[in-house]
MIDO-705218 format. One line per 3 residues: number of its first residue (from 1); their letters; for each residue x, y, z of C-alpha. Coordinates in Angstrom, 2 decimals. Layout:
NUM> a> X Y Z  ...
***
This chain:
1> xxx> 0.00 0.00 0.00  1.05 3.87 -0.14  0.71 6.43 1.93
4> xxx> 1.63 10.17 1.80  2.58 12.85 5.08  2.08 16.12 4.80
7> xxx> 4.49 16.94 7.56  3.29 20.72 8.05  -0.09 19.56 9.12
10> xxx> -0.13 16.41 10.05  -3.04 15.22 6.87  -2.15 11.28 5.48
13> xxx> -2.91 10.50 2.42  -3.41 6.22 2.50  -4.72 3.89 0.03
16> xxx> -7.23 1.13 0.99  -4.90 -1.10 1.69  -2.79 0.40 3.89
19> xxx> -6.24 1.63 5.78  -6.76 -2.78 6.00  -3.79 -2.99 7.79
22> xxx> -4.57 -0.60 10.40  -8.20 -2.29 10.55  -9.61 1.09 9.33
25> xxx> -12.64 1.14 7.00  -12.33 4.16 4.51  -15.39 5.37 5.77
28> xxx> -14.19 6.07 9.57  -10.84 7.62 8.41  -10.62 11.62 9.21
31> xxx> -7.26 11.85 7.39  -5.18 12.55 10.33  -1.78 10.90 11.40
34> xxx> -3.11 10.84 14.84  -5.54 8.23 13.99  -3.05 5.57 12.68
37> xxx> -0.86 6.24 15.23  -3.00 5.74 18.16  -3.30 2.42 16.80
40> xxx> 0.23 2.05 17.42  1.14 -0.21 20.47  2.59 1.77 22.83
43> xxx> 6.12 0.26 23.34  6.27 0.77 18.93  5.48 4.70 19.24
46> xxx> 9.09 6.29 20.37  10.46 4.58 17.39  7.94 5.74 14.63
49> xxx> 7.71 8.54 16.46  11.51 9.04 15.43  10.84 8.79 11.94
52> xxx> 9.43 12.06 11.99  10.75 14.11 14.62  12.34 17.63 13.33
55> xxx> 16.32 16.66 14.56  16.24 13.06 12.61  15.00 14.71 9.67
58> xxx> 16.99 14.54 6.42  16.09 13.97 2.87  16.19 10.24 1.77
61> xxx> 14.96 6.52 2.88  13.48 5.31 5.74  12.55 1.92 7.18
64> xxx> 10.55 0.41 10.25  9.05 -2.26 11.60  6.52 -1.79 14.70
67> xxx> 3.23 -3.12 15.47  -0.83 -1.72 15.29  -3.27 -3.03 17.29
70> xxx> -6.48 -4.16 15.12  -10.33 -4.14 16.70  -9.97 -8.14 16.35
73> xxx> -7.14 -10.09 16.79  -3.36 -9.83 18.16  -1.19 -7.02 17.37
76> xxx> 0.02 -6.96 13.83  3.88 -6.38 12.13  3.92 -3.88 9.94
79> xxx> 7.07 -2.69 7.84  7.27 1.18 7.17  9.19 2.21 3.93
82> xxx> 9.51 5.27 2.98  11.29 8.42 1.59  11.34 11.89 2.39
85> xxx> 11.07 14.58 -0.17  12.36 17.81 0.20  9.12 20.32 -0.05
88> xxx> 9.14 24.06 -0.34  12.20 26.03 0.51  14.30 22.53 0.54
91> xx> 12.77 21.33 3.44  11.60 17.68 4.36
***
């Protein structure tokens, strides 16, 4: 699945199927970060967290593994890819 960050306000752009793997209908999703994150388990969110947080950032890949909690069923792995583009003014 693919996702996008819009890291000056915090909207997500995700396709269905990342949305599946979060054990979020399209329907109930607001758009926000917040939401997929508070599926996060807790022990998971420092690291992800990391990710994202303004003295780690620096143009180019990224990769994670951590673990969502679904309304049914154990937690789930999930492995974060991604890459950060610079955006206006040359900045992540």
């Amino acid at each position: 699945g693919g996702f996008g960050l819009a890291m000056d306000t915090g909207r997500v752009d995700v396709d269905d199927d990342v949305l599946g793997l979060f054990g979020i209908d399209r329907a109930d999703f607001d758009g926000k970060v917040e939401t997929l994150l508070a599926r996060t388990v807790p022990e998971d969110l420092p690291s992800l967290m990391s990710v994202v947080e303004a003295d780690h950032m620096s143009i180019g890949e990224r990769e994670l593994e951590f673990r969502v909690v679904r309304p049914t069923g154990p937690p789930r792995w999930l492995r974060l890819r991604g890459r950060l583009l610079p955006g206006g003014e040359g900045r992540p």
